[in-house]
C-alpha positions in Angstrom: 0.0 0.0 0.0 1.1 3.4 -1.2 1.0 5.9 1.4 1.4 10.1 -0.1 1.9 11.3 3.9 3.7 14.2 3.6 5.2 15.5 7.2 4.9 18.9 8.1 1.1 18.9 7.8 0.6 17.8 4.2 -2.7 16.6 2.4 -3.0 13.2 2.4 -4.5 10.8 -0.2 -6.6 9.5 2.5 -8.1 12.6 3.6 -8.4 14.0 0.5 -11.1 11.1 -0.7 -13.6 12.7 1.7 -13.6 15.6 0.4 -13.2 14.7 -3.4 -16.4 11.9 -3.0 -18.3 15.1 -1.0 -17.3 17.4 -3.9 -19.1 14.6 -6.3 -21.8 13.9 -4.1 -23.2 17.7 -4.1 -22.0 18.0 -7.9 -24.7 14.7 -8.5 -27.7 16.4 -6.5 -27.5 19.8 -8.2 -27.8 18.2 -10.8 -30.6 15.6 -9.8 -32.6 19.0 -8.2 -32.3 21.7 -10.8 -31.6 19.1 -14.1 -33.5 21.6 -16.9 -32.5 24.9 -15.0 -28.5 23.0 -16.2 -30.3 22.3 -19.9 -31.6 26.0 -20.0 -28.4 27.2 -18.9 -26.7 25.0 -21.8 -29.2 25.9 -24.6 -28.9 29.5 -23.8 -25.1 29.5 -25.8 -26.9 27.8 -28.8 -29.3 29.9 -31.3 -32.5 30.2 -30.8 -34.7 28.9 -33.8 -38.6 27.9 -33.3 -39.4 24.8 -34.3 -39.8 24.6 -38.2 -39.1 27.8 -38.8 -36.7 28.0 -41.5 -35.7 32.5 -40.6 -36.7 34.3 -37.5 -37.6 37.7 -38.9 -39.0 39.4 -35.9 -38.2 37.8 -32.7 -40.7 39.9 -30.5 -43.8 40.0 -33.4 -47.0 38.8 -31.7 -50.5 38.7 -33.1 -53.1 40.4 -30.9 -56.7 39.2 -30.3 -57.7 42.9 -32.3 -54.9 41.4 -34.9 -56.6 38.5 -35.5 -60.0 39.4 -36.0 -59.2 41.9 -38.2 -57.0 39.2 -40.7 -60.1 36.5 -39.8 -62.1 39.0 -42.2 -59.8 39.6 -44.7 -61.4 37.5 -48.4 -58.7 35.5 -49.7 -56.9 36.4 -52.8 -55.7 40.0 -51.2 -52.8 41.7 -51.9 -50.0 40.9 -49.3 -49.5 44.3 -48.8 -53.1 44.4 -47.1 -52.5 41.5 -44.4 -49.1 42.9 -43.7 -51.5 46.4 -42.5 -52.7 43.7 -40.2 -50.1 42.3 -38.5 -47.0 43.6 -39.7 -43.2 41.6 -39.9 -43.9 37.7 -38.7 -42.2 35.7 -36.5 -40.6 33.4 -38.5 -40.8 32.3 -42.0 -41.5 29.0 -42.8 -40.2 26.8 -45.9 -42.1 27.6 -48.6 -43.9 24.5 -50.0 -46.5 23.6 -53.0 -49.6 23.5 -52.1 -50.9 23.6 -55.8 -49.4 22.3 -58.7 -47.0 24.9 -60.3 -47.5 27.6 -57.4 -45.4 28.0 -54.5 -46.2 28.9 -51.1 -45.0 30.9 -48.9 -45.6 30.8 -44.7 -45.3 33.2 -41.9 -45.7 32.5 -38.5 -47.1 34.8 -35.9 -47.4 33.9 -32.1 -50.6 34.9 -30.0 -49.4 37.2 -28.0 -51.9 35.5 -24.9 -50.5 31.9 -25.8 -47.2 31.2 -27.3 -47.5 27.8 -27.7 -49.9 28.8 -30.4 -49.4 30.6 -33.7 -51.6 31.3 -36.6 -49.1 30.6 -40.0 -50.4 32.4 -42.9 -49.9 31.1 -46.7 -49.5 33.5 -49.6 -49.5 32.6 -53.3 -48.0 34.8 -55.4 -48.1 37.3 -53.0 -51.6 36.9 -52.5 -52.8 35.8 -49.0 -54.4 32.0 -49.4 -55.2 31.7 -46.3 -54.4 30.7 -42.6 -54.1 27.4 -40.1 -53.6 27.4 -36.7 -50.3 25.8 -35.5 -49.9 24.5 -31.9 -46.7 23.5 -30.2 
């Protein structure tokens, strides 16, 4: 057996091992009692993207409840230009996908601004709004 005494009041192996397994211990139950505040802190270095949004365009855009009645009225086929009035720079932009054959689509998201975790996306063609779908996440 190795001993690392070291006269003149040195640190021992053996009492170091106490403090090194207490060091560990408190290390392990941080972590056990604040595990997502860790995985907040770690996903706070990484950028933020919503999930399927392809370009965050306005990170504090929200759609109001006077918002969305307003664009709830609005007939399909309207200039861009008109819903943009409405609710101004999105969210996010979506990938753009084909609904139609030969006509691509474009998507904006826009959070309610009293939930979040819900978001009305809004589909233009040709720059002509197509309408609307509600997207919960």
């Amino acid at each position: 057996m190795v001993s690392m005494h070291q006269s003149g009041g040195g640190v021992t192996l053996a009492t170091a091992k106490p403090f090194i397994a207490g060091g560990l211990m408190l290390a392990i139950g941080l972590l056990a009692i604040d595990g997502q505040g860790l995985e907040r802190w770690i996903t706070a270095a990484r950028p933020q993207t919503a999930p399927g949004c392809e370009k965050i365009v306005e990170s504090s855009s929200q759609l109001s409840r006077e918002q969305l009645a307003q664009l709830l009225v609005v007939p399909e086929r309207d200039p861009k230009e008109n819903v943009r009035k409405i609710v101004a720079e999105p969210y996010c932009s979506l990938p753009q996908l084909q609904v139609r054959s030969g006509v691509v689509s474009e998507r904006e998201a826009y959070p309610m601004a009293w939930d979040p975790s819900v978001q009305l996306v809004i589909l233009y063609e040709n720059d002509e709004y197509a309408g609307y779908r509600f997207r919960f996440q």
